[in-house]
Each structure stands twice: as C-alpha cells, then as structure tokens.
DRENMI-323102 format. One record per residue: residue number from 0; x, y, z of N, C-alpha, C in turn. Coordinates in steps of 0.1 Angstrom, whole numbers, plus 5000, padded with zeros to 4 digits. Each point is the difference from the previous one (the first is absolute). Layout:
N
n:n_px:n_py:n_pz:ca_px:ca_py:ca_pz:c_px:c_py:c_pz
NUM:X:Y:Z:X:Y:Z:X:Y:Z .
...
END
This chain:
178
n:n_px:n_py:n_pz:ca_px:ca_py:ca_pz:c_px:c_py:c_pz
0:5832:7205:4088:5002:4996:5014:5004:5012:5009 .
1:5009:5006:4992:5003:5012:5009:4990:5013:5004 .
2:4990:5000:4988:4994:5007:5000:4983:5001:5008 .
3:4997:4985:5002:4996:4993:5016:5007:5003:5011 .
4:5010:4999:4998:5007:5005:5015:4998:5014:5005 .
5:5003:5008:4990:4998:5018:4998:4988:4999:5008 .
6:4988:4994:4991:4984:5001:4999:4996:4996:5019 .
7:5007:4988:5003:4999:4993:5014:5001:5013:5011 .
8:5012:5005:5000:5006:5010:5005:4996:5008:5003 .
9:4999:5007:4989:4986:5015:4999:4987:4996:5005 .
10:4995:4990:4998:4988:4998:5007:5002:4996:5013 .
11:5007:4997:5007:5002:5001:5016:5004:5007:5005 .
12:5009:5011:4993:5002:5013:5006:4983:5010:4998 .
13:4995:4997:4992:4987:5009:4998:4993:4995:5010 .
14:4997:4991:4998:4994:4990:5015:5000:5004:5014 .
15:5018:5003:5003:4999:5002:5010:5003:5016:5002 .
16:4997:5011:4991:4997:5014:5005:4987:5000:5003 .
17:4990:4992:4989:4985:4999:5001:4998:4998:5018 .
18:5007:4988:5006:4996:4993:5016:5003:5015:5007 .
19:5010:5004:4994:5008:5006:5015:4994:5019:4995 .
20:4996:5003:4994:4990:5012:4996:4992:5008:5009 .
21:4993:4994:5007:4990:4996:5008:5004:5007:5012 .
22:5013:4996:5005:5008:5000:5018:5006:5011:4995 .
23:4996:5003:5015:5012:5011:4999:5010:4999:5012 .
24:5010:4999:4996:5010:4994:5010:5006:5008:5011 .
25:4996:5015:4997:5008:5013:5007:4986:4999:5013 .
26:4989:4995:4998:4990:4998:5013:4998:4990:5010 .
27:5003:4999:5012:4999:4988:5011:4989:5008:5008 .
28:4996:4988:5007:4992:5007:5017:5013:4993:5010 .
29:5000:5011:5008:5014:5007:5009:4993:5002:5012 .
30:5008:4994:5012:4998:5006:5009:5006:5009:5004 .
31:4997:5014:5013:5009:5007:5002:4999:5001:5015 .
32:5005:5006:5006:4999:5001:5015:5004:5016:5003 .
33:4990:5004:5010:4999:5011:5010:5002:5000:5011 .
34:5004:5009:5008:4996:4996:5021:4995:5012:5006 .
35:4993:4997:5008:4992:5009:5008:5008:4998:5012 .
36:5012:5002:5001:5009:5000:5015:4998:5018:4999 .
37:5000:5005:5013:4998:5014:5002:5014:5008:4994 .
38:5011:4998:4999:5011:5006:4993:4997:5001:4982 .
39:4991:4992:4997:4995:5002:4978:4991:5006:5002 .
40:4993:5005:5012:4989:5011:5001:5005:5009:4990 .
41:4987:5009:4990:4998:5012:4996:4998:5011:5009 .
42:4993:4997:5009:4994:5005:5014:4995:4988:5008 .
43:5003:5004:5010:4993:4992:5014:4998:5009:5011 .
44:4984:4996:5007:4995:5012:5013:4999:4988:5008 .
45:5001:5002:5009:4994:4995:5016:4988:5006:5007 .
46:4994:4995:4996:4983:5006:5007:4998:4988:5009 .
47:4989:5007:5009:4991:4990:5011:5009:5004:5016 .
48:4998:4993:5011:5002:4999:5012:5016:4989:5006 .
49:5005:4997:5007:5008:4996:5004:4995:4989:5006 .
50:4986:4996:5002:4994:4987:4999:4999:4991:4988 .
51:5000:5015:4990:4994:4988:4993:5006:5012:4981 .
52:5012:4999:5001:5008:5009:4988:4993:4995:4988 .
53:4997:5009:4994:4997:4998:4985:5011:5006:4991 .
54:4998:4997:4986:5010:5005:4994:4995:4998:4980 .
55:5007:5012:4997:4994:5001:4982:5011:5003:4994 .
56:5008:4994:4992:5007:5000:4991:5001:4994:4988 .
57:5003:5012:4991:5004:4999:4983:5010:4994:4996 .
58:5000:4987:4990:5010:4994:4995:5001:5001:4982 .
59:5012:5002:4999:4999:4998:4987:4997:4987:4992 .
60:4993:4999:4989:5000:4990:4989:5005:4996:4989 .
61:4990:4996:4991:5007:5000:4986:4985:5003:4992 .
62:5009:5004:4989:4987:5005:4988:4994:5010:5006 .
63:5000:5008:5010:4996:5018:5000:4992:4991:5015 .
64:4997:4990:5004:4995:4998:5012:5007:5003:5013 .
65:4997:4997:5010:5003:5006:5013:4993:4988:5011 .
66:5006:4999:5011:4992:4988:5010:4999:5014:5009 .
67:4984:5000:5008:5001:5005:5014:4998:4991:5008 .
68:5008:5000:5008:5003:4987:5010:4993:5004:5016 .
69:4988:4998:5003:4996:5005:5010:4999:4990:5013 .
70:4999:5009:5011:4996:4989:5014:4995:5008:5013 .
71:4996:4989:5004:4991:5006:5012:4991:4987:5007 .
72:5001:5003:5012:4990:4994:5010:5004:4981:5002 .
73:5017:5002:4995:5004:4988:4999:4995:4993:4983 .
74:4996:5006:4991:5000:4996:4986:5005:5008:4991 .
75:5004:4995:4989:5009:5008:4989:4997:4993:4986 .
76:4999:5009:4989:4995:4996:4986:5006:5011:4991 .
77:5000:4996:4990:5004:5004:4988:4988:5007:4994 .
78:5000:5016:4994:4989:5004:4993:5012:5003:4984 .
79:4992:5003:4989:5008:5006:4988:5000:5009:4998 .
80:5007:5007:4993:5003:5015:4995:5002:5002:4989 .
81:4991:5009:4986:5007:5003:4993:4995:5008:4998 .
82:5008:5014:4997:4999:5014:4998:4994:5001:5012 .
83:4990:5008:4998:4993:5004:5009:4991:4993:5009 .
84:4997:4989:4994:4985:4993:5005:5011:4987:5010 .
85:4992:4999:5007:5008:4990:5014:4983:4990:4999 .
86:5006:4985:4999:4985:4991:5000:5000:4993:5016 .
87:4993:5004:5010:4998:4991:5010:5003:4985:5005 .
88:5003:4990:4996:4999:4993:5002:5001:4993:5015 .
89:4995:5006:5010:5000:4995:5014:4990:4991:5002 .
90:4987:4996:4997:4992:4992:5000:5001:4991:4992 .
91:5001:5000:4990:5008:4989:4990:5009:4991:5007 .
92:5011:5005:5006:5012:4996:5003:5000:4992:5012 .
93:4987:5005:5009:4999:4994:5013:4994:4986:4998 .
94:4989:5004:4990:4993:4986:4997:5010:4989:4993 .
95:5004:5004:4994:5015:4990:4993:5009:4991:5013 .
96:5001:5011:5009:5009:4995:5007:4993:4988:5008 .
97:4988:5004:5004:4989:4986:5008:5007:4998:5014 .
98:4998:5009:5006:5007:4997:5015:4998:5016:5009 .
99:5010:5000:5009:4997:5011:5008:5011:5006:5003 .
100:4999:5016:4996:5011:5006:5004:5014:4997:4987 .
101:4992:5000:4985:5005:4999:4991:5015:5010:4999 .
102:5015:4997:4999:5009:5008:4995:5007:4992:4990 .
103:5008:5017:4993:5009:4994:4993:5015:4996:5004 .
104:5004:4985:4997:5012:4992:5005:5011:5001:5000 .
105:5002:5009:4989:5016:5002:4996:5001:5015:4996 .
106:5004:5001:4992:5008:5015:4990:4996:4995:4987 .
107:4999:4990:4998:5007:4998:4985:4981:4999:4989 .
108:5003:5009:4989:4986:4996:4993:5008:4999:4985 .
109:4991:4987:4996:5004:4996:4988:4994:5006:4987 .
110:5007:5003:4990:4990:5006:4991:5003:4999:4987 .
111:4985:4992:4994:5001:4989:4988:5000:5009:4986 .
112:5001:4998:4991:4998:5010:4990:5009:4992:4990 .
113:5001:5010:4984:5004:4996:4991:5014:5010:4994 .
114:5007:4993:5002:5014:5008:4993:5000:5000:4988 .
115:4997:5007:4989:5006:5003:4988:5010:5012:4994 .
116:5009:4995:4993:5012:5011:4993:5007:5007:5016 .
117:5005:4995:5013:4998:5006:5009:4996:5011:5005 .
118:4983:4996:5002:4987:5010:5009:4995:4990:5006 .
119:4998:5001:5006:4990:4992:5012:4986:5006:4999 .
120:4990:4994:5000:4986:5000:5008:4995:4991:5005 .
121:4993:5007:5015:4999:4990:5003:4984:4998:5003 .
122:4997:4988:5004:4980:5002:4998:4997:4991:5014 .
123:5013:4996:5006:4989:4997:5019:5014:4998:5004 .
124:4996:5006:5016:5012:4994:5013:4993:4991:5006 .
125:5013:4993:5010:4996:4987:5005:5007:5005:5013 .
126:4994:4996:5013:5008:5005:5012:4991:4988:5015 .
127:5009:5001:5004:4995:4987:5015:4997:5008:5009 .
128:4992:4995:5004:4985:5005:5015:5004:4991:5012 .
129:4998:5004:5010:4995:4988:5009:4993:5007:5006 .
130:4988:4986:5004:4993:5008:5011:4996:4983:5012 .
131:4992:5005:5009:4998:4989:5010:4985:4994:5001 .
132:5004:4986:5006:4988:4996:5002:4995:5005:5017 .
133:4988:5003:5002:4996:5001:5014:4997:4990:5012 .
134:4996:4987:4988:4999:4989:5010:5011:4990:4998 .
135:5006:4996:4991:5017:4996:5005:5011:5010:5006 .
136:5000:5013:4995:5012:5011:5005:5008:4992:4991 .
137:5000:4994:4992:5012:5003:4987:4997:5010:4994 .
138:5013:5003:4988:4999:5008:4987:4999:4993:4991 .
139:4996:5004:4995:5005:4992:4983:5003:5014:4991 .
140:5002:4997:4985:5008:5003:4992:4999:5003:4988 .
141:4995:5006:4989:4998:4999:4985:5005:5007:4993 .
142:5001:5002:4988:5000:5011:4989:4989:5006:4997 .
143:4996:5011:4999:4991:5010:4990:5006:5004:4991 .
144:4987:5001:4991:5004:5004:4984:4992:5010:4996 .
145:5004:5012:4997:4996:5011:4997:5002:5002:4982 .
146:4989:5001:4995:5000:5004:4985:5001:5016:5001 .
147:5011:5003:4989:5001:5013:5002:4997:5007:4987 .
148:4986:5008:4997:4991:5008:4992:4998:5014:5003 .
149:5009:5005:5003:5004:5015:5001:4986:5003:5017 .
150:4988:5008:4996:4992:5000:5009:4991:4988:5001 .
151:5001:4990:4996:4991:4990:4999:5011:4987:5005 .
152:5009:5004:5006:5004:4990:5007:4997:4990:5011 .
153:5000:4988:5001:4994:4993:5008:5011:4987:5003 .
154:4991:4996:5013:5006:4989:5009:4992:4989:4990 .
155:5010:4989:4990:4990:4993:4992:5003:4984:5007 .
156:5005:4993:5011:5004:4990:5006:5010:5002:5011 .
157:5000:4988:5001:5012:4994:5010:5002:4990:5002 .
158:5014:4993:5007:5001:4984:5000:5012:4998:5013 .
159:4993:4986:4999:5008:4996:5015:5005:4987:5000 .
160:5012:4998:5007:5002:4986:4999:5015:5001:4993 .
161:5001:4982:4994:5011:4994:5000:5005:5005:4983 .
162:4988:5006:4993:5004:5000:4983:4995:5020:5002 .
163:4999:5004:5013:4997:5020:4996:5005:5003:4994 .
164:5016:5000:4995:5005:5010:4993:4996:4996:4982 .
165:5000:4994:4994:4998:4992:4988:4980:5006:4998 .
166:4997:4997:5009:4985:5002:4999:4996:5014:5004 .
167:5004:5011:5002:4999:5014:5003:5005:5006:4987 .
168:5010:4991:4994:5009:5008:4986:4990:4998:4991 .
169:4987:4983:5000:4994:4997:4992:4989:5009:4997 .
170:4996:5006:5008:4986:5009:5005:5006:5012:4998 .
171:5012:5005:5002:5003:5017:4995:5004:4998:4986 .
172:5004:4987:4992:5005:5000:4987:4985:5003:4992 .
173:4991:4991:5006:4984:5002:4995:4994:5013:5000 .
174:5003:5014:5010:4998:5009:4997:5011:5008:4987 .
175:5010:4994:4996:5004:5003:4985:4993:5009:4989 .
176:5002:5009:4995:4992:5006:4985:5008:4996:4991 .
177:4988:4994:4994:5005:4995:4986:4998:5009:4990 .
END
C-alpha cells in the first residue's frame, strides 16, 4: 500500500513538471508607457511661421526605438526610429485617423511588448488621434496601432468606440513574434 502511495506521488509530481515544462513563467506581454510632452524631448525644433508653427521632436523609447513626434499645418503623427533609419508614417497615420486635420490627443503612447527575466521588447505602440468631421464639425477619437519591425514598421489598425482599449491591445498583441 505504501508503496502505491510512493508510486501515486511520483507520478503527479512527474506529471506535473511534464504540464508546467513548456511555460515559461519569467515571460508576460507588458505594457509600458512613454510621453511626447515637450519636457521628455531628446530634441525638439520649432519650424514653420507664426500662422501656422510646426514642430519636430525626438522622444525616447524602449528596445533601442525612438518616437519622432512631428506637426504641422494643424496635424501631428508619430514616425519610428531606429538607429538610423526613421519610417514615415504620415500617410498611414492620416488614413487611420479618417477625418480632417488629424492630431495627436495626448502625451501618452503605450507600448506593448514582452518582458522576460526583466528586458522588455517591445513589437507595437498604441497612441490616440483625433481628427474632425467637416460636415458635423465634431471630432472624434481612436487608437492607432503601430507594429514595430525596426525599418519595416507600420500603422497595422485602429479602433474606436466603447471596447478601443482591449481591441488595439488585441491587434498589437497579434503583431507578436513567436
């Protein structure tokens, strides 16, 4: 009997290194947060006219990335940086936004990635737009989601509404490397 017991034992401990093998428990997807308020500038210029100020500033990121936070002509967007190569994303970004006179809403950009053994990487930011309608003169409001692939980075969605935050995290978790 006892020696069933032993046998019971050992086999659910074996059992359960076999399940848990697999995970690795030092890895989560994490969010992290950045801001493009002009004081976490890397650099910031002020270009353009006093009608109409533009302005280009470097922010720091995570994982060797960088945000250039640009504006002008009453719109502003997010391009990416790493090392050397900067990806455009101004036409991307306008089309996402579906309105007029597309900016960015806040400071704050979210940035999804995976923490293991404490490192972060991260593989897309999430950040809110507004832009306007011309024939209501409302705004409205969304998230963009930028997959982040060193020079191959791209505007891969966006989402609006009462469930955006959950469904922007869903669409940058999907640009994930497995």
């Amino acid at each position: 009997m006892r020696t069933l017991q032993t046998l019971l034992s050992t086999a659910w401990l074996l059992l359960g290194v076999l399940l848990t093998a697999g995970e690795s428990p030092s890895e989560r997807i994490v969010s992290k947060y950045s801001s493009t308020a002009r004081a976490k500038s890397i650099s910031f210029q002020e270009d353009g006219d006093k009608s109409d100020p533009g302005f280009h500033g470097v922010f720091p990121g995570f994982g060797g990335y960088q945000l250039e936070f640009i504006g002008g002509d009453e719109r502003s967007w997010i391009n990416i940086k790493f090392g050397k190569q900067t990806v455009n994303l101004y036409s991307a970004t306008m089309e996402a936004a579906d309105g007029t006179f597309p900016h960015k809403a806040n400071d704050v950009v979210e940035w999804r990635g995976v923490e293991k053994n404490g490192r972060f990487t991260p593989y897309a930011i999430i950040y809110r737009i507004k832009a306007g309608n011309d024939e209501t003169r409302k705004t409205h409001a969304r998230l963009v989601v930028i997959k982040l692939d060193r020079e191959r980075s791209a505007v891969i969605g966006h989402s609006e509404g009462p469930n955006e935050d959950a469904e922007a995290k869903k669409i940058a978790d999907g640009a994930r490397p497995h």
